[in-house]
PDB file of N, CA, C and O in Angstrom:
ATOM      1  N   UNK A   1      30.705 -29.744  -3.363  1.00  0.00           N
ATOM      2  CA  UNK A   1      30.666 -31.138  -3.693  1.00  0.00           C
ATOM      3  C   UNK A   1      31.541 -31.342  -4.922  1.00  0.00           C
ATOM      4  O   UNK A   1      31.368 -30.654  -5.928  1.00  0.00           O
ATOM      5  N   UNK A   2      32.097 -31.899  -4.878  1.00  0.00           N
ATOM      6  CA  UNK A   2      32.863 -32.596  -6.290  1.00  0.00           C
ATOM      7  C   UNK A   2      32.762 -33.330  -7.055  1.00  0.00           C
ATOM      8  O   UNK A   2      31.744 -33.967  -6.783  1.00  0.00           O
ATOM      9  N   UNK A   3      33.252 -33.741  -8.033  1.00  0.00           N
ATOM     10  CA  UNK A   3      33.086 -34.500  -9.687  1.00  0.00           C
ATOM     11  C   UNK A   3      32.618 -35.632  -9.017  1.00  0.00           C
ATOM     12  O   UNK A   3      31.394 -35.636  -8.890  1.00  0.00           O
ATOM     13  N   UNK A   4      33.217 -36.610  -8.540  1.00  0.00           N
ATOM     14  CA  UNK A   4      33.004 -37.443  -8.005  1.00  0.00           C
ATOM     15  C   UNK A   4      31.787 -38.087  -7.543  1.00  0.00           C
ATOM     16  O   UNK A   4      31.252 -39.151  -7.854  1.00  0.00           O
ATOM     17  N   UNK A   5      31.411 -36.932  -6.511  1.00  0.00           N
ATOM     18  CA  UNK A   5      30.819 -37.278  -5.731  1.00  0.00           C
ATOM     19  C   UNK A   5      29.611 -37.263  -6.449  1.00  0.00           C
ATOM     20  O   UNK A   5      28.903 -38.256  -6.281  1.00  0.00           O
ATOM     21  N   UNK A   6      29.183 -36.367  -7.227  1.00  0.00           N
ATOM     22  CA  UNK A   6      27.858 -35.614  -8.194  1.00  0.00           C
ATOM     23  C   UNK A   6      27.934 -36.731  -9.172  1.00  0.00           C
ATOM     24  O   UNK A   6      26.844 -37.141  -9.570  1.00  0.00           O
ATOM     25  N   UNK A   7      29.194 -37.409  -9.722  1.00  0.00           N
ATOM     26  CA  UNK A   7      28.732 -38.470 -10.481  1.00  0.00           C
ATOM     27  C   UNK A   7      28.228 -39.837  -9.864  1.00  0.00           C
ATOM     28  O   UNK A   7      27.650 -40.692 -10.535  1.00  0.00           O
ATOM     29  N   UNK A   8      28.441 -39.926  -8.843  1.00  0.00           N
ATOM     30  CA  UNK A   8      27.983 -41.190  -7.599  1.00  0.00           C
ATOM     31  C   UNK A   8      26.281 -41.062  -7.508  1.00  0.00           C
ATOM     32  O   UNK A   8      25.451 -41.963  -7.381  1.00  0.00           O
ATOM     33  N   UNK A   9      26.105 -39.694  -7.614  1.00  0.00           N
ATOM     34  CA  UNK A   9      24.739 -39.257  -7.026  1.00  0.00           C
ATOM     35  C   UNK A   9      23.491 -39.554  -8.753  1.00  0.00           C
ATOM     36  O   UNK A   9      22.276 -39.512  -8.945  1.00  0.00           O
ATOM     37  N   UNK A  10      24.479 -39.777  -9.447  1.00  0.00           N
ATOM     38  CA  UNK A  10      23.687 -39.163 -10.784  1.00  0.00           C
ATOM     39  C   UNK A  10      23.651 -41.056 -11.265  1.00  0.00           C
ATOM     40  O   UNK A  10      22.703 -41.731 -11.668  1.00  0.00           O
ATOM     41  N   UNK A  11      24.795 -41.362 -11.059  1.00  0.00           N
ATOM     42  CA  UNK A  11      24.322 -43.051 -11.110  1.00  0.00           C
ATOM     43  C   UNK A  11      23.619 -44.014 -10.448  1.00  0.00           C
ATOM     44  O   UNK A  11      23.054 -44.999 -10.923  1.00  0.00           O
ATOM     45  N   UNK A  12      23.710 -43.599  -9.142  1.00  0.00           N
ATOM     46  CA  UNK A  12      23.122 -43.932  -8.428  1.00  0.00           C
ATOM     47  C   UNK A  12      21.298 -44.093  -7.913  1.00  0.00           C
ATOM     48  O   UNK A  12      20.472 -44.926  -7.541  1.00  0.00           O
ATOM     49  N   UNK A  13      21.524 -42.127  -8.334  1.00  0.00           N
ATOM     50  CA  UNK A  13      19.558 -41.771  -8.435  1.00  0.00           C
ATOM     51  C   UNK A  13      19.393 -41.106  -9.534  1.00  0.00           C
ATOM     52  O   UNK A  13      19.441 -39.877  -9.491  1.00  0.00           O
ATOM     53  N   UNK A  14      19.136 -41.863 -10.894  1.00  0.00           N
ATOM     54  CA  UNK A  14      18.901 -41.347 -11.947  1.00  0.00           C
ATOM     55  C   UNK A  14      17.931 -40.313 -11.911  1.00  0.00           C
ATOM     56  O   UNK A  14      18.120 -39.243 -12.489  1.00  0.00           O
ATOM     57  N   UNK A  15      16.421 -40.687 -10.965  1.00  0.00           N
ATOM     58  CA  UNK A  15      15.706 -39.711 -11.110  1.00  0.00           C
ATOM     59  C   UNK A  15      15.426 -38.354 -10.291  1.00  0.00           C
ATOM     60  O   UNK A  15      14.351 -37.761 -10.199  1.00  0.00           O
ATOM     61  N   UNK A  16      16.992 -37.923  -9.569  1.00  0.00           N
ATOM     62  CA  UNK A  16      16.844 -37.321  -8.671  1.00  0.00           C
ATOM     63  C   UNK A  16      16.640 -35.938  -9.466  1.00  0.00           C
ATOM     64  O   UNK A  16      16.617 -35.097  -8.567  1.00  0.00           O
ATOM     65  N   UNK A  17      16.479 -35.277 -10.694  1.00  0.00           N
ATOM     66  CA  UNK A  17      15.796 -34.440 -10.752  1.00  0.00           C
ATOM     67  C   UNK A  17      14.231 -34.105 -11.063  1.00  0.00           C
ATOM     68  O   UNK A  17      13.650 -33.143 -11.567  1.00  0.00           O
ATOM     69  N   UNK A  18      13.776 -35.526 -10.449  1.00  0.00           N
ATOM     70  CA  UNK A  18      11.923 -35.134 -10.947  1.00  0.00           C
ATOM     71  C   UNK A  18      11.587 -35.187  -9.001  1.00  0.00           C
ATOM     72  O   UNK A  18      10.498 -34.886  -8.512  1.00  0.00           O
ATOM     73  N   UNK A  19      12.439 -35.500  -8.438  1.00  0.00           N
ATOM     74  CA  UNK A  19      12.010 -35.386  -6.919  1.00  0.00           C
ATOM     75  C   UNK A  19      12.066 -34.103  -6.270  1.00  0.00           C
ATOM     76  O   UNK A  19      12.786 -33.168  -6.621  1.00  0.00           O
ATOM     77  N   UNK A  20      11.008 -34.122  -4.995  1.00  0.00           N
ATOM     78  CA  UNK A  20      11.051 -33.059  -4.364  1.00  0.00           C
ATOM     79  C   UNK A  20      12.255 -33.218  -3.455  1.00  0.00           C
ATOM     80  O   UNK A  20      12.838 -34.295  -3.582  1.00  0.00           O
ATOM     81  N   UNK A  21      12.750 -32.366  -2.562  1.00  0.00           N
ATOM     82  CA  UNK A  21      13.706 -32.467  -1.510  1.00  0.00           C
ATOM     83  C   UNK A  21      13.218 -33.445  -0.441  1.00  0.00           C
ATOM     84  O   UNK A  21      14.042 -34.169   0.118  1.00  0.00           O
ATOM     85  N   UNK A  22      11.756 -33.510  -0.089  1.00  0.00           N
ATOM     86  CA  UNK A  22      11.915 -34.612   1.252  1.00  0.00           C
ATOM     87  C   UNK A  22      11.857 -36.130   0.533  1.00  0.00           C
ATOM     88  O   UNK A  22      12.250 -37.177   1.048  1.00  0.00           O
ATOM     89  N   UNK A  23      11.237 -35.956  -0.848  1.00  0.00           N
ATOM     90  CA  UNK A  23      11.208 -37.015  -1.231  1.00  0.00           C
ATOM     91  C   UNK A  23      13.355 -37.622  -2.019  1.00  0.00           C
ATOM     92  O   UNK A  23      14.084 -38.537  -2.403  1.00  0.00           O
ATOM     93  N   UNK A  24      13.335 -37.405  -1.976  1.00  0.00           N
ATOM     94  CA  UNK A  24      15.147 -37.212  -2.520  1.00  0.00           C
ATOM     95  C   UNK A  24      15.954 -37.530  -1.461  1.00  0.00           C
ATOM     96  O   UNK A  24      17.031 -38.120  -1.546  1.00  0.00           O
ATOM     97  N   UNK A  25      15.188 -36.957  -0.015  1.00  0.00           N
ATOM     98  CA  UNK A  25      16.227 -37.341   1.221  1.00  0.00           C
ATOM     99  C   UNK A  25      15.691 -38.510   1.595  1.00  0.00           C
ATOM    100  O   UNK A  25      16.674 -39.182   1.907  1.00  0.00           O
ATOM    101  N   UNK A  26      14.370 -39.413   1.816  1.00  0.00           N
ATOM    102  CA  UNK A  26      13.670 -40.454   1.888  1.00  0.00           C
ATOM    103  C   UNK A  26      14.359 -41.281   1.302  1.00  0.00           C
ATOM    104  O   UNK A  26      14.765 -42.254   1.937  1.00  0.00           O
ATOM    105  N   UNK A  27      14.642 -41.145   0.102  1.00  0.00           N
ATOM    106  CA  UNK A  27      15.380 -42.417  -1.016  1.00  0.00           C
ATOM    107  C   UNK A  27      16.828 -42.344  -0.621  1.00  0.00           C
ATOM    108  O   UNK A  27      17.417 -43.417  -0.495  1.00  0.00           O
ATOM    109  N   UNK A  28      17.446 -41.287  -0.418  1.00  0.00           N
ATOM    110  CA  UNK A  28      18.761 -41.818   0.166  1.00  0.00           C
ATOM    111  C   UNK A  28      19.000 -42.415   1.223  1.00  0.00           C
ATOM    112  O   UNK A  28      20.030 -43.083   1.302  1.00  0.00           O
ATOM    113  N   UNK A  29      17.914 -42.306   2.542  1.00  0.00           N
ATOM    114  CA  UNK A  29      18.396 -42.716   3.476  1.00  0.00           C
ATOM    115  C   UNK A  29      18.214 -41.948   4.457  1.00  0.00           C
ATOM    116  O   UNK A  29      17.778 -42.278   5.560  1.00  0.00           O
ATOM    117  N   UNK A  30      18.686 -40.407   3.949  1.00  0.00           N
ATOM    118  CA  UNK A  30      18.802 -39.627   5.425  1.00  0.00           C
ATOM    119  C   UNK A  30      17.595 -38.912   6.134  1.00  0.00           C
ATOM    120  O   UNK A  30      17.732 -38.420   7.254  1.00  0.00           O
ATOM    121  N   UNK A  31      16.276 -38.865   5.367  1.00  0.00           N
ATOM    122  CA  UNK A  31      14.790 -38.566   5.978  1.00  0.00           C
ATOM    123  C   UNK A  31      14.727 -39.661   7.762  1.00  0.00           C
ATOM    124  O   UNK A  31      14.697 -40.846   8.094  1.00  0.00           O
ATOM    125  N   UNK A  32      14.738 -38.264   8.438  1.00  0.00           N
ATOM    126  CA  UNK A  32      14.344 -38.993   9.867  1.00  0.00           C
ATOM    127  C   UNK A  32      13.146 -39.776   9.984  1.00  0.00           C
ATOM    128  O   UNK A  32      12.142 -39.130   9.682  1.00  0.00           O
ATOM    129  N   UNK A  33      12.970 -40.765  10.271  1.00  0.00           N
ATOM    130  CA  UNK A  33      11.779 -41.677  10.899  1.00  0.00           C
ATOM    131  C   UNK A  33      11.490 -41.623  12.278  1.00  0.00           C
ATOM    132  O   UNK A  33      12.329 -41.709  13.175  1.00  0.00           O
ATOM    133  N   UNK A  34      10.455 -41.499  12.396  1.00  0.00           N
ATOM    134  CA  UNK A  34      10.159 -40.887  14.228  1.00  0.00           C
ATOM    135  C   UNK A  34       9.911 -42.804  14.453  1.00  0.00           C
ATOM    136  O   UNK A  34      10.038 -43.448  13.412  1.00  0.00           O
ATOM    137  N   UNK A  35       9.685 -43.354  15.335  1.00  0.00           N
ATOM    138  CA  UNK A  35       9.402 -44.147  15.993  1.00  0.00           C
ATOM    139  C   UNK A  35       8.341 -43.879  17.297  1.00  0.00           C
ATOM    140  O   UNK A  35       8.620 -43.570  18.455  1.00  0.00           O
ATOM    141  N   UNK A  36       7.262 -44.071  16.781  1.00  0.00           N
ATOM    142  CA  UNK A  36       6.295 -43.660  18.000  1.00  0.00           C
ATOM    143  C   UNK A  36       5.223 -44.735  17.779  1.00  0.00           C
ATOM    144  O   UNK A  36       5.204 -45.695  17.008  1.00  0.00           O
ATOM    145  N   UNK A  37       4.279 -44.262  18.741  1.00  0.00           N
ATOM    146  CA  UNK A  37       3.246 -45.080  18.473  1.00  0.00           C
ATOM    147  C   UNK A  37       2.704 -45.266  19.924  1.00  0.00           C
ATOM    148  O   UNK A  37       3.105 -45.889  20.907  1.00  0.00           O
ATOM    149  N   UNK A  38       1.504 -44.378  19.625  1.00  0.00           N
ATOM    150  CA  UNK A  38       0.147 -44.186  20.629  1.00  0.00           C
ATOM    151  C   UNK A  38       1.225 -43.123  21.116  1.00  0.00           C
ATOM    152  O   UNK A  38       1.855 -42.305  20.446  1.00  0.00           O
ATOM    153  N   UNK A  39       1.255 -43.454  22.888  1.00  0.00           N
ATOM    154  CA  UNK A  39       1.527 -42.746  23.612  1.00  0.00           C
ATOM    155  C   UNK A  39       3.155 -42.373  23.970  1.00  0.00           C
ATOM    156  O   UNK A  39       3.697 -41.425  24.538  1.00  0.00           O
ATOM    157  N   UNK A  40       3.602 -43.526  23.384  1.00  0.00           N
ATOM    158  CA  UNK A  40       5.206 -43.779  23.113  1.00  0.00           C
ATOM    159  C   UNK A  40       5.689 -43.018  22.241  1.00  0.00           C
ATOM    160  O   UNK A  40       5.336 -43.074  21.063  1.00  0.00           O
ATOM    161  N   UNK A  41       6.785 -41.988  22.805  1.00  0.00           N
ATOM    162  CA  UNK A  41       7.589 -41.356  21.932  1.00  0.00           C
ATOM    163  C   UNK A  41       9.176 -42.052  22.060  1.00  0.00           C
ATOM    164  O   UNK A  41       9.747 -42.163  23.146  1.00  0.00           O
ATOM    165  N   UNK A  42       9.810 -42.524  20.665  1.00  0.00           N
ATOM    166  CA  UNK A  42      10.838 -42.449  20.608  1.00  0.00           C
ATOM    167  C   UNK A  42      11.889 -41.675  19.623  1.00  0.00           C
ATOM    168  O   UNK A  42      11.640 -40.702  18.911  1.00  0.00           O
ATOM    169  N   UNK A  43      13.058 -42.326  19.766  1.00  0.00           N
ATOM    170  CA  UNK A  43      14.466 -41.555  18.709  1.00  0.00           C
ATOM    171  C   UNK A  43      13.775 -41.500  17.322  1.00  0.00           C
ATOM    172  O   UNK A  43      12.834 -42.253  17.073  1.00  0.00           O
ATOM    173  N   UNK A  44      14.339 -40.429  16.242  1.00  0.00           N
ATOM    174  CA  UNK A  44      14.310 -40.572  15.091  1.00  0.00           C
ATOM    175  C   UNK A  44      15.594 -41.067  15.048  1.00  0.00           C
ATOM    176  O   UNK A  44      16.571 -41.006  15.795  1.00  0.00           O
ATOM    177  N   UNK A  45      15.231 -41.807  13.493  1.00  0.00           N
ATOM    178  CA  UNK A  45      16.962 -42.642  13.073  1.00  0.00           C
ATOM    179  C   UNK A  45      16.645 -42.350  11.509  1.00  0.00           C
ATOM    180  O   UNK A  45      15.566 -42.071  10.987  1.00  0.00           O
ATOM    181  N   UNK A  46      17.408 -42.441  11.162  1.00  0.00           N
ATOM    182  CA  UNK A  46      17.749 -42.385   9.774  1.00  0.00           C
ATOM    183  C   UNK A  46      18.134 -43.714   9.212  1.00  0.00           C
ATOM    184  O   UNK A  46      19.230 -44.132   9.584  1.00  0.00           O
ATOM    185  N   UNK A  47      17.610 -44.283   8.584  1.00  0.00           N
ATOM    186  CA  UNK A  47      17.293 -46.011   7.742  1.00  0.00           C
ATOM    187  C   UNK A  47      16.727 -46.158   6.725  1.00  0.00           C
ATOM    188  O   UNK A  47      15.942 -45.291   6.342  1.00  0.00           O
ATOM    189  N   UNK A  48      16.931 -47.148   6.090  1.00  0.00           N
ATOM    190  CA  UNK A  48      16.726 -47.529   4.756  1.00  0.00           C
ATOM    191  C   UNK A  48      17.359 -46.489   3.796  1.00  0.00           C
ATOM    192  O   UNK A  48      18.481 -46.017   3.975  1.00  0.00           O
ATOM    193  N   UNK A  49      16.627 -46.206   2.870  1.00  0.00           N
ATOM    194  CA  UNK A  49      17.113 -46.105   1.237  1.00  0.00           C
ATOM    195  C   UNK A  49      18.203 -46.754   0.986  1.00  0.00           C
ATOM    196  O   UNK A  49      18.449 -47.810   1.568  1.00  0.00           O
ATOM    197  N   UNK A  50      19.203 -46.103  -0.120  1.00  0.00           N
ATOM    198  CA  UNK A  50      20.152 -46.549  -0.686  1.00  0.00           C
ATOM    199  C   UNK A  50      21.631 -46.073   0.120  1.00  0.00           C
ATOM    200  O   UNK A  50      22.125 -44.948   0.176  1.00  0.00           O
ATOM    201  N   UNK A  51      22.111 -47.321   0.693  1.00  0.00           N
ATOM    202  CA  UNK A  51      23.234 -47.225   1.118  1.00  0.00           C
ATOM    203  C   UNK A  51      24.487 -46.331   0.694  1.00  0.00           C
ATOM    204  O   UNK A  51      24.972 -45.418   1.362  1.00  0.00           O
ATOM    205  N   UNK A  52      24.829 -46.696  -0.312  1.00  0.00           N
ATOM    206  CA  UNK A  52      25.711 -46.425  -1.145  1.00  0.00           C
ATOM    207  C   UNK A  52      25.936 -44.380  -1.508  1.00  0.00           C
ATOM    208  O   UNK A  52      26.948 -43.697  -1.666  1.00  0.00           O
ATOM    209  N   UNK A  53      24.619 -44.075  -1.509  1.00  0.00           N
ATOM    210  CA  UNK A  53      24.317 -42.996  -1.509  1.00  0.00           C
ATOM    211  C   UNK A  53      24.935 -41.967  -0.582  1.00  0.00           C
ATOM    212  O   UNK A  53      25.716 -41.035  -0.775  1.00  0.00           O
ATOM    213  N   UNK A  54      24.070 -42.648   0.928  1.00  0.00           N
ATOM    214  CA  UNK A  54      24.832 -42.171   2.071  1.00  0.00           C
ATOM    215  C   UNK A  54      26.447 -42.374   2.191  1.00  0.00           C
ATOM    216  O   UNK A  54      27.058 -41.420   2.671  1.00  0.00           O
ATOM    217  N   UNK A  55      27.082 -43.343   1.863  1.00  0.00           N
ATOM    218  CA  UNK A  55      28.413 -43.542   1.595  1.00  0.00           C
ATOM    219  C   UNK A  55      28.992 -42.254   1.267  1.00  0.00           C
ATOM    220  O   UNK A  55      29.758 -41.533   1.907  1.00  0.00           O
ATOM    221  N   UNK A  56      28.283 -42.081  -0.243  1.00  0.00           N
ATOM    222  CA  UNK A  56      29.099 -41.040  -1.287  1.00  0.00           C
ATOM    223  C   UNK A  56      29.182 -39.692  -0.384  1.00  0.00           C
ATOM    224  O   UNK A  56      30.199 -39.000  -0.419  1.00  0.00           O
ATOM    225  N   UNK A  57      28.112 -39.366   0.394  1.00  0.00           N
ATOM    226  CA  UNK A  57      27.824 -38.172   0.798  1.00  0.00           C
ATOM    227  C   UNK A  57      28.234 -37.793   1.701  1.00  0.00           C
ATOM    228  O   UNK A  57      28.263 -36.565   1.784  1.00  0.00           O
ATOM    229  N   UNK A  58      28.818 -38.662   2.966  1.00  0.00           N
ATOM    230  CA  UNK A  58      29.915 -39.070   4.069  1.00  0.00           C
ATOM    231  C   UNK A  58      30.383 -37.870   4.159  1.00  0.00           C
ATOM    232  O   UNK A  58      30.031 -36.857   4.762  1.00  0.00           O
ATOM    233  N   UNK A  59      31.280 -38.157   3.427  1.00  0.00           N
ATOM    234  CA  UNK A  59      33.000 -37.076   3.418  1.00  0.00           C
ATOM    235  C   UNK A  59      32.231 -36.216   2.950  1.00  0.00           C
ATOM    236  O   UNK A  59      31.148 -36.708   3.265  1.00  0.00           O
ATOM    237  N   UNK A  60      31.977 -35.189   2.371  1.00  0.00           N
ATOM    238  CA  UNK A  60      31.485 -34.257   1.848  1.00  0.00           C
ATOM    239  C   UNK A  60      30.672 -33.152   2.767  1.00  0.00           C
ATOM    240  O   UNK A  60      30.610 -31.927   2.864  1.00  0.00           O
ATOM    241  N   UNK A  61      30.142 -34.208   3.324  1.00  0.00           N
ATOM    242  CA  UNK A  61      29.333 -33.488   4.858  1.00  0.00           C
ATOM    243  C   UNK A  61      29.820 -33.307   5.984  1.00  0.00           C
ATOM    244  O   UNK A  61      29.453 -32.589   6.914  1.00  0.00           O
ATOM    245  N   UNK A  62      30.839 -34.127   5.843  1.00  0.00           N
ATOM    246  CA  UNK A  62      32.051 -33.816   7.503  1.00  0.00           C
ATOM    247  C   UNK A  62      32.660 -32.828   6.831  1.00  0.00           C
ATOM    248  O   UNK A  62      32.623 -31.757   7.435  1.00  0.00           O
ATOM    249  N   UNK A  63      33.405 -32.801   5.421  1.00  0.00           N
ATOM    250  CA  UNK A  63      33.945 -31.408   5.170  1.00  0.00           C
ATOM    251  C   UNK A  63      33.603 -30.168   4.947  1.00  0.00           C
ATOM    252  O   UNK A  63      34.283 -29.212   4.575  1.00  0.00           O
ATOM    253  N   UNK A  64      31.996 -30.298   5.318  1.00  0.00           N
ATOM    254  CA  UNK A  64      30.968 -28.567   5.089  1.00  0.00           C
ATOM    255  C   UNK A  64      30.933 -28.874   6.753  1.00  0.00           C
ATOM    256  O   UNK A  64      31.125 -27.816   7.352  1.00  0.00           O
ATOM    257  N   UNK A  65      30.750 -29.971   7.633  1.00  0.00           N
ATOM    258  CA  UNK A  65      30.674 -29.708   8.555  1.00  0.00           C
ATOM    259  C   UNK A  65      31.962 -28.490   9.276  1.00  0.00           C
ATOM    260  O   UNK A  65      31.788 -27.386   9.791  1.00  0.00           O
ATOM    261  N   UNK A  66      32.847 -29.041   9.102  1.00  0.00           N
ATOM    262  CA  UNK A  66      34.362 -28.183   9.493  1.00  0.00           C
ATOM    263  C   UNK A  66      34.752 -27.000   9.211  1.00  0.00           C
ATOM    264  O   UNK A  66      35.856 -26.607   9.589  1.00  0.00           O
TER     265      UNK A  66
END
């Protein structure tokens, strides 16, 4: 990850060092949400938190993806 990006993350979630990891992925955004209910199973999606977050983290993750 780079300067950049770590400073995006640090303005963005000031308190991301008192969080746990699922709680840290919840606030950005990328914690899966199941959609179910009773007998109905559906997709997880990834929604809400902070937009901007997920933005920063984009590129960074297609380039560990590769």
């Amino acid at each position: 990850m780079g300067t950049l990006t770590a400073n995006q993350l640090i303005a963005t979630i000031p308190e991301l060092g008192s969080l746990e990891n699922k709680q840290a992925a919840s606030l950005a955004g990328l914690a899966p949400i199941a959609r179910q209910s009773g007998q109905w199973k559906g997709k997880s999606f990834i929604r809400g938190g902070r937009a901007n977050v997920r933005q920063a983290l984009y590129m960074p993750a297609l380039v560990a993806a590769r």
